[in-house]
C-alpha positions in Angstrom: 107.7 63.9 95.7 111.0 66.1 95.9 109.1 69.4 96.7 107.6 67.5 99.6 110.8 66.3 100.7 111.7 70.1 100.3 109.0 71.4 102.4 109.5 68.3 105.3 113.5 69.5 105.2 112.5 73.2 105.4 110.1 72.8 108.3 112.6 71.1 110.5 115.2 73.9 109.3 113.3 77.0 110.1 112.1 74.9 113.2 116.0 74.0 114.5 117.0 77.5 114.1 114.7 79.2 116.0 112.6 81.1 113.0 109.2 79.8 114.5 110.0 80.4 118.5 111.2 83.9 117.2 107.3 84.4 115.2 105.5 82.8 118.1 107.6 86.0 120.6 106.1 88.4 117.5 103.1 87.1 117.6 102.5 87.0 121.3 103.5 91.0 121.4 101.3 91.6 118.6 97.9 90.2 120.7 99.5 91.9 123.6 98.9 95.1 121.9 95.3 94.4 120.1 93.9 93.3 123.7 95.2 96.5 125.0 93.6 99.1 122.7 89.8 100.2 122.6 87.8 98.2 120.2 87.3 100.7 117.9 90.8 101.3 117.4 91.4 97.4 116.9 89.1 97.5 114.8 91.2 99.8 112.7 94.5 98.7 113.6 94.3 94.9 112.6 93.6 94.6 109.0 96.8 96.6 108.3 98.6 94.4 110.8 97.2 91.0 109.5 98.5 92.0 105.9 101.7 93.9 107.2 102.9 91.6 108.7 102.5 88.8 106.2 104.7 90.9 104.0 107.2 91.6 107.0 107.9 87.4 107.6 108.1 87.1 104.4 110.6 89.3 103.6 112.6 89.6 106.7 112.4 85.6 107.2 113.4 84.3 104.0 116.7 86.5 103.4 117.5 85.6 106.9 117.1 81.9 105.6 118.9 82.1 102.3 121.7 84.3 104.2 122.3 81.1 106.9 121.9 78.6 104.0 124.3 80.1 102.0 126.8 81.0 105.3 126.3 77.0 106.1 127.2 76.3 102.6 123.8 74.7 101.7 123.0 76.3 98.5 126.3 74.7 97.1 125.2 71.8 97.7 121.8 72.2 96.2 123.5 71.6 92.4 124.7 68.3 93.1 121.1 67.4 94.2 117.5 66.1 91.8 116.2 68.9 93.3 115.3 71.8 91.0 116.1 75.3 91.9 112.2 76.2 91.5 111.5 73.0 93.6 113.7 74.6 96.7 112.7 78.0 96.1 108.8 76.9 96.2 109.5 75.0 99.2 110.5 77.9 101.4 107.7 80.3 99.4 105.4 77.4 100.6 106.6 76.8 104.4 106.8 80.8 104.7 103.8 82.1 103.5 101.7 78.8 105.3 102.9 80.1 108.8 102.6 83.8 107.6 98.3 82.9 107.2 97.9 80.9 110.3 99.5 83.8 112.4 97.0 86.3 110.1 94.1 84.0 111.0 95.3 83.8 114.9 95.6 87.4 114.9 92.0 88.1 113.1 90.1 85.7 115.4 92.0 86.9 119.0 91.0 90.5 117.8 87.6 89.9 117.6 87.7 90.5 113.8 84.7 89.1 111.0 85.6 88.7 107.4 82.7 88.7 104.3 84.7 85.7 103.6 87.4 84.0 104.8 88.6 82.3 101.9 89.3 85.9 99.9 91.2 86.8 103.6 93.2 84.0 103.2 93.9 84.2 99.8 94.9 87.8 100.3 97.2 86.9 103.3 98.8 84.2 101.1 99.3 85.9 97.7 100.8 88.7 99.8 103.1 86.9 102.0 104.2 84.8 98.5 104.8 88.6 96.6 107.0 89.7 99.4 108.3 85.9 99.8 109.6 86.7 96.2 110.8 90.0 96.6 112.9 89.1 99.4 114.7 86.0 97.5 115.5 88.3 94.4 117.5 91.0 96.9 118.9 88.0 99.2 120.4 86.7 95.8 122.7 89.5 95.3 123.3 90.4 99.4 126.2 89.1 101.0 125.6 90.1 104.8 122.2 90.2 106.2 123.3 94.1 106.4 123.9 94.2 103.2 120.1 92.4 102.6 118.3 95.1 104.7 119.8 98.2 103.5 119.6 97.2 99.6 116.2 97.8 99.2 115.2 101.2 98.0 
């Protein structure tokens, strides 16, 4: 019950502040380039951008989010709440990686693309958007600036 509350609040979050408008722009240049470039090359060229880019939102997207939650004061707020700490950070884990696969998918199916089997594809997408997800929370915990976030990791 709480962790869907979680999710509902974080979908209207990244929605109000412009995270999905921003994916949909990458998204759109991303097809721009596959429908541009020879088949074979596409061919090539969009399994490492489907799994890339999962780990790129994830990353970039959730230290941008914790970043603005914690400039807006939210995460203070979060101990006075039933909500767990797991609970909130499973929420954006969820939200983040769910938009990170439909975006693989749209980009596998506008490029032409077949998989053996789609549910090991979108397994993959997940678990890799989830892994970077979690990377990106552990060096947004100790970042200050969002600076300070992308030029900590080494």
């Amino acid at each position: 019950m709480r962790i869907s509350a979680a999710i509902r609040y974080d979908l209207k979050f990244q929605w109000r502040h412009g995270f999905y408008a921003a994916y949909a722009l990458v998204t759109i240049l991303y097809i721009a380039v596959m429908l541009n470039i020879s088949p074979d090359l596409r061919a090539i060229l969009i399994p490492y951008l489907v799994f890339s880019d999962t780990s790129v939102l994830g990353f970039f997207f959730i230290g941008g989010i914790i970043l603005l939650e914690r400039r807006q004061r939210t995460l203070n707020n979060l101990f006075v709440t039933p909500l767990r700490a797991s609970e909130y950070l499973w929420s954006k884990t969820i939200t983040l990686s769910a938009l990170a696969t439909l975006v693989s998918l749209i980009l596998l199916v506008i490029g032409g693309q077949t998989v053996m089997n789609l549910g090991w594809f979108v397994l993959g997408a997940a678990l890799g958007s989830v892994f970077f997800i979690l990377i990106g929370i552990a060096v947004a915990a100790r970042s200050r600036t969002l600076n300070g976030y992308f030029f900590s990791v080494r």
